[in-house]
C-alpha positions in Angstrom: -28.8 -33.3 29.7 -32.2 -33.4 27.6 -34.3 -36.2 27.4 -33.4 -38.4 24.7 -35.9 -37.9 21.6 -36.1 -41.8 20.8 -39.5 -42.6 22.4 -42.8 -44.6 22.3 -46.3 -44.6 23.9 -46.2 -46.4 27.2 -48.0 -48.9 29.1 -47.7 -48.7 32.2 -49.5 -45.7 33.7 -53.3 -44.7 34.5 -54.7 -41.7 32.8 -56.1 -39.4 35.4 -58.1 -36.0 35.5 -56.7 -32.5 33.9 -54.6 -34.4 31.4 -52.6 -36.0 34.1 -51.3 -39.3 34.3 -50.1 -41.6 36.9 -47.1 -43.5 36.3 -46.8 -47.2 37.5 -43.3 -48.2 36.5 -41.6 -48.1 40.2 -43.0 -47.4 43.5 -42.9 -44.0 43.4 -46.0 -44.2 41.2 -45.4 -40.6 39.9 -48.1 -38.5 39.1 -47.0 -36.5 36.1 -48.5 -32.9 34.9 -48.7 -32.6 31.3 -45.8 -31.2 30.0 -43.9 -32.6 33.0 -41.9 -36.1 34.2 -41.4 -37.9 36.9 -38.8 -38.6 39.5 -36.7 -40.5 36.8 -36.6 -37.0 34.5 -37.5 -39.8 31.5 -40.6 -40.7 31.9 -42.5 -37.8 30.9 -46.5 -36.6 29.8 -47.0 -35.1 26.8 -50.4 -34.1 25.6 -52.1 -36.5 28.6 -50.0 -39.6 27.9 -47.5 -40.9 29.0 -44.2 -41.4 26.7 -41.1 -43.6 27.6 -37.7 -44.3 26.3 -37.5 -46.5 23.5 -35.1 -47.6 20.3 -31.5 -46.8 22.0 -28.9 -48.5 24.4 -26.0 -47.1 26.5 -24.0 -49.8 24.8 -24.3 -53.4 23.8 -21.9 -55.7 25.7 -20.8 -59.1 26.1 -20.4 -59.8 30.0 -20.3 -62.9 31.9 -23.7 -63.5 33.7 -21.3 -64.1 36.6 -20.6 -60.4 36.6 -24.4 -59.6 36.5 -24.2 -61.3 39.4 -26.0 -64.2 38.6 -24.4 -67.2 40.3 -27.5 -70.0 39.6 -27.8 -69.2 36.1 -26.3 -71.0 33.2 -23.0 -70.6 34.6 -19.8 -69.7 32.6 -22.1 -68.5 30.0 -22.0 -65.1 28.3 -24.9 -62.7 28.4 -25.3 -59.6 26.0 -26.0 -56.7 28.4 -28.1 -53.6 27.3 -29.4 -50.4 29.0 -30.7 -47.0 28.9 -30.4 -44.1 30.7 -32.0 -43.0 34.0 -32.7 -44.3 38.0 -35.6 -43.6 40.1 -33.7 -43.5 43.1 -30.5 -41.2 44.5 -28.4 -43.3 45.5 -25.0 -41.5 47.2 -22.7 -44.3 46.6 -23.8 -45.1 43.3 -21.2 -47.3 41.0 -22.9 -47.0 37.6 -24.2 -43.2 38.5 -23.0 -41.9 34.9 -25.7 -43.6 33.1 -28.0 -43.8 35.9 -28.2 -40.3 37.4 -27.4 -39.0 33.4 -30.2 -37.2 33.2 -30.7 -35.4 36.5 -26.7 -34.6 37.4 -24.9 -32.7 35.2 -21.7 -34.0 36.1 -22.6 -37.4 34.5 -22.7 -35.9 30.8 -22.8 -39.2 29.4 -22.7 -39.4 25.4 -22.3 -43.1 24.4 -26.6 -43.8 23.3 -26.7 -46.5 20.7 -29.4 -46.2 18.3 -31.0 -49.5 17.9 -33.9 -51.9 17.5 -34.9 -55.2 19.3 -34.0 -57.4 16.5 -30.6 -56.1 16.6 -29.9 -56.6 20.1 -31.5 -60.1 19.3 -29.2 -60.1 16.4 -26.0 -59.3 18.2 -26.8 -61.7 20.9 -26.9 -64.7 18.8 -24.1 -64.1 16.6 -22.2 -63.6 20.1 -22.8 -66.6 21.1 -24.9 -65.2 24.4 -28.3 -67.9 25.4 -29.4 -64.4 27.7 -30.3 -60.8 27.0 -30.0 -58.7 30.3 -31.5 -55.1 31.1 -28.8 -53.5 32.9 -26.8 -50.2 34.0 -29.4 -48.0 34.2 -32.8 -49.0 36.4 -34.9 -51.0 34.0 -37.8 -50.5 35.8 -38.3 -47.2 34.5 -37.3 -48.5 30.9 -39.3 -51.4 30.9 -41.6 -51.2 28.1 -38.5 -50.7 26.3 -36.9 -54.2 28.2 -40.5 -56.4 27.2 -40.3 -55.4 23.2 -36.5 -56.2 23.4 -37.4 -59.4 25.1 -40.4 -60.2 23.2 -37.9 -60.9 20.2 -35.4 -62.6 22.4 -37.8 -65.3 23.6 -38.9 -66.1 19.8 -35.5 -66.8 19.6 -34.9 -69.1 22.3 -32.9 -67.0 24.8 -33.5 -65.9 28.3 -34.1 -62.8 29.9 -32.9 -61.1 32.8 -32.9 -57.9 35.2 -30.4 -56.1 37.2 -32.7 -54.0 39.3 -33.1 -52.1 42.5 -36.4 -53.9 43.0 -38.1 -50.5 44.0 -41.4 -51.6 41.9 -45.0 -51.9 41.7 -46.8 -55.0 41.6 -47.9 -54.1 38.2 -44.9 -53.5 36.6 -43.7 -57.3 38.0 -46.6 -58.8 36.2 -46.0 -57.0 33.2 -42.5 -58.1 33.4 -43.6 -61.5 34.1 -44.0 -63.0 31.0 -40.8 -62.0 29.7 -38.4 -62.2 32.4 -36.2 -65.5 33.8 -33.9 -64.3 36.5 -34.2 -60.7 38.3 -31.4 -59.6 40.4 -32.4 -56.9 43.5 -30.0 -54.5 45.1 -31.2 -54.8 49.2 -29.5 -51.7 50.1 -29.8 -51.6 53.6 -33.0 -52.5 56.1 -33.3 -49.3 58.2 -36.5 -47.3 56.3 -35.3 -43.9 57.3 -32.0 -44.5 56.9 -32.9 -45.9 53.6 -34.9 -43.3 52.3 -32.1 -40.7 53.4 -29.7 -42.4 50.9 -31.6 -43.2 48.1 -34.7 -41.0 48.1 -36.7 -44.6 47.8 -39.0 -46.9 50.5 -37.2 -49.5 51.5 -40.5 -51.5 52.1 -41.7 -51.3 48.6 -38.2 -53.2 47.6 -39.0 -56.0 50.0 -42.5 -56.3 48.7 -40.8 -56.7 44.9 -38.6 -59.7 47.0 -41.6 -61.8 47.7 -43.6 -60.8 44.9 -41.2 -62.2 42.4 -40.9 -65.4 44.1 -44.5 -65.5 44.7 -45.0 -65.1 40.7 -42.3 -68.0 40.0 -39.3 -65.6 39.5 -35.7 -66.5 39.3 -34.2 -63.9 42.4 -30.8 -63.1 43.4 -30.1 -60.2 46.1 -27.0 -58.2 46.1 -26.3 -55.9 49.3 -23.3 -53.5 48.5 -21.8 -53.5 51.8 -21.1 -49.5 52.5 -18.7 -49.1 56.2 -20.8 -46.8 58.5 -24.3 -47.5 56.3 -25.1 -50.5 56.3 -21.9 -52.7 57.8 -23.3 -53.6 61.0 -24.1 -57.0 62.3 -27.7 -56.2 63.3 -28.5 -54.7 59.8 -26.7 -57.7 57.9 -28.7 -60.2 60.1 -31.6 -58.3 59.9 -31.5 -58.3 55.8 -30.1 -61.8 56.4 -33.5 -63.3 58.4 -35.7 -61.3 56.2 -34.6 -63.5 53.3 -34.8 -66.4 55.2 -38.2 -65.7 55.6 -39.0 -65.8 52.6 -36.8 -69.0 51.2 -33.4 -70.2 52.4 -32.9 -70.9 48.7 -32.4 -66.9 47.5 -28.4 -66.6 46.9 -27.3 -63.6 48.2 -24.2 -61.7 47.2 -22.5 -59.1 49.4 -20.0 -57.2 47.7 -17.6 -55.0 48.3 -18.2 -50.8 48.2 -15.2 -48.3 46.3 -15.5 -45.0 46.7 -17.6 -43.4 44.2 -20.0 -40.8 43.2 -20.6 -38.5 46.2 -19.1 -40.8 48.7 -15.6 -40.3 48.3 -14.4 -39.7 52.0 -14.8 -42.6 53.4 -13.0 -46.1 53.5 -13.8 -48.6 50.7 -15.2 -51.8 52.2 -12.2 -54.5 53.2 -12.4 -58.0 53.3 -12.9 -58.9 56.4 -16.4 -57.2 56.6 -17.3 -59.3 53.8 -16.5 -62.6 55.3 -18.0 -61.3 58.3 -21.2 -60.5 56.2 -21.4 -63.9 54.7 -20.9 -65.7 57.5 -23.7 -63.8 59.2 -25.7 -65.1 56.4 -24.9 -68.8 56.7 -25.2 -68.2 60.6 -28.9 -67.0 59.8 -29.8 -70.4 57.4 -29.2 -69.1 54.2 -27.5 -71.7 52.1 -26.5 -70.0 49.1 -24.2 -66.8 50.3 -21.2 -65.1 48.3 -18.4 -63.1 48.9 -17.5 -60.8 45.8 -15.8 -58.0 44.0 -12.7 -58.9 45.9 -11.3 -62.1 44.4 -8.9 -64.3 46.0 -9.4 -62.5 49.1 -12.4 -64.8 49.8 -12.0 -67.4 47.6 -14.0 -69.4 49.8 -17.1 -67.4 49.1 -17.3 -67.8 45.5 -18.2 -71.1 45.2 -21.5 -72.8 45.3 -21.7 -75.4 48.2 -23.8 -78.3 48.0 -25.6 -77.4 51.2 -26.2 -81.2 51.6 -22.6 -82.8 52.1 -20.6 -79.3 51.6 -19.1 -80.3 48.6 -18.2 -77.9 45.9 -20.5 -77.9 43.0 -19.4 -74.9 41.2 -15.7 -73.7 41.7 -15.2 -69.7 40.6 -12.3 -67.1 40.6 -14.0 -63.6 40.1 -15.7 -64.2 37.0 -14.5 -67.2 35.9 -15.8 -70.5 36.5 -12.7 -73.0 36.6 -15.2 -76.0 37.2 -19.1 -77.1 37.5 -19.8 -80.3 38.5 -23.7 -80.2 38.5 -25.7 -83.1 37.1 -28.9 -81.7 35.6 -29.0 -79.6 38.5 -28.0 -82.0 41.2 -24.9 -82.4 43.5 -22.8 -85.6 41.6 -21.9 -86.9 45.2 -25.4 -86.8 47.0 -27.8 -86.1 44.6 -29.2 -83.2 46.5 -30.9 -80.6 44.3 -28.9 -77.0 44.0 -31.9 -74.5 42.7 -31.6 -72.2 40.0 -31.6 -72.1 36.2 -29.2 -74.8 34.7 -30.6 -75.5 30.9 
């Protein structure tokens, strides 16, 4: 599949010798011949700069931000969801591979691009009744010049903004984002590095580093760990991802969901429940006070509510997607008054 045409000048590279450039959009900081692009296949140099997608979405939908997942933001509201194509990383197992590996598998052929412009995104989201724009299916990172102009417009017209991300990033590209973004969500894969890398051609350490660097900047974070049986199911890898965000604050929800075959994993088992619980209740064991359970509802129906980690009340009651109650007061649980973090108005 070519390189779409729709594109635009970007911003975050550094112009080196020979008419090369250095991409800074995701850790693996590509350095791009002219005529050539990187990793992604979308980011590409052309006549010494760099160019970058721009003007076009895989789709614009309505989703709730439940299903982004955001749990501790603005729940049971909608969110209008945009993308592009494209993924720095390889990831075997992936569950949104036809837009993400579109341009480097054939197999992906994907042929749904939506021509469009900030303002209409902007548009759409209003009229849809959605307070939050999200950059989504593909990896943003690599689109996010694209991301920033769409949420340039959405902040002059009061919404929020938010990432779905594998948080495999440069510091630079965070502070770019910075301005712009609310609420990020990061895929922790796994916490073996060569195991990592094996999987998903990435560095696992440059996705913790994007961890503590958004909090550090005053970022909304969420981590999702798709639990994959004989990858990453163990109890010393869960507890090690588990500690690690403990580390860094006992606040960071963290969602482990549930792995279906997919992609170019399609021989082994899809992930059942009981790993999950077993998953989340490594992560309360480990001091986390905000874990979830999901992609398999009613199964642990438990796990999909927010506790008040205070008197263990339920705050927010949820079924999948759905939120059948929330009983936060300005942020606060109504029978102790303890504060439940996250982004409420």
């Amino acid at each position: 599949m070519k390189v779409p045409a729709l594109t635009a000048p970007g911003e975050l590279f550094d112009a080196l010798d020979g008419g090369r450039v250095r991409c800074r959009a995701c850790a693996n900081e590509c350095v791009i011949e002219e005529g050539g692009h990187g990793i992604c296949a979308l980011r590409s140099n052309v006549g010494g700069r760099l160019l970058v997608p721009f003007g076009y979405s895989t789709g614009l939908r309505v989703d709730p931000i439940e299903k982004k997942p955001f749990f501790h933001v603005l729940p049971a509201s909608s969110c209008l969801s945009f993308g592009m194509l494209g993924c720095n990383l390889s990831c075997r197992w992936c569950q949104n591979w036809t837009t993400s590996q579109a341009l480097k598998d054939p197999d992906a052929n994907y042929s749904g691009l939506v021509e469009c412009s900030p303002e209409k995104i902007v548009e759409q989201a209003r009229a849809r009744g959605c307070p939050t724009v999200v950059s989504t299916y593909n990896e943003p990172l690599i689109t996010a010049e694209w991301a920033v102009a769409v949420f340039r417009r959405a902040k002059e017209a009061g919404l929020r903004c938010g990432f779905v991300s594998n948080g495999h990033a440069t510091r630079r590209c965070l502070e770019y984002l910075r301005p712009w973004v609310d609420f990020y969500k990061v895929d922790l894969k796994g916490f073996d590095e060569r195991r990592f890398r094996e999987a998903t051609g990435g560095r696992l350490a440059a996705v913790l580093e994007s961890i503590a660097s958004l909090l550090e900047l005053g970022v909304w974070v969420e981590v999702v760990t798709l639990v994959v049986p004989g990858f990453n199911d163990s109890d010393r890898e869960l507890g090690f991802i588990a500690r690690f965000m403990r580390g860094l604050s006992k606040d960071i929800p963290w969602h482990v969901t549930a792995f279906r075959q997919d992609y170019k994993l399609l021989d082994g088992p899809d992930t059942p429940a009981g790993t999950l619980l077993r998953a989340a209740e490594i992560g309360r064991a480990e001091g986390l006070r905000y874990v979830y359970a999901g992609n398999l509802p009613g199964e642990a129906a438990e796990w999909e509510n927010t506790f008040c980690p205070h008197c263990r009340k339920v705050v927010i009651e949820r079924r999948g997607f759905r939120v059948l109650s929330n009983r936060l007061k300005s942020g606060r649980c109504p029978s102790c008054a303890e504060n439940i973090p996250g982004v409420w108005e």
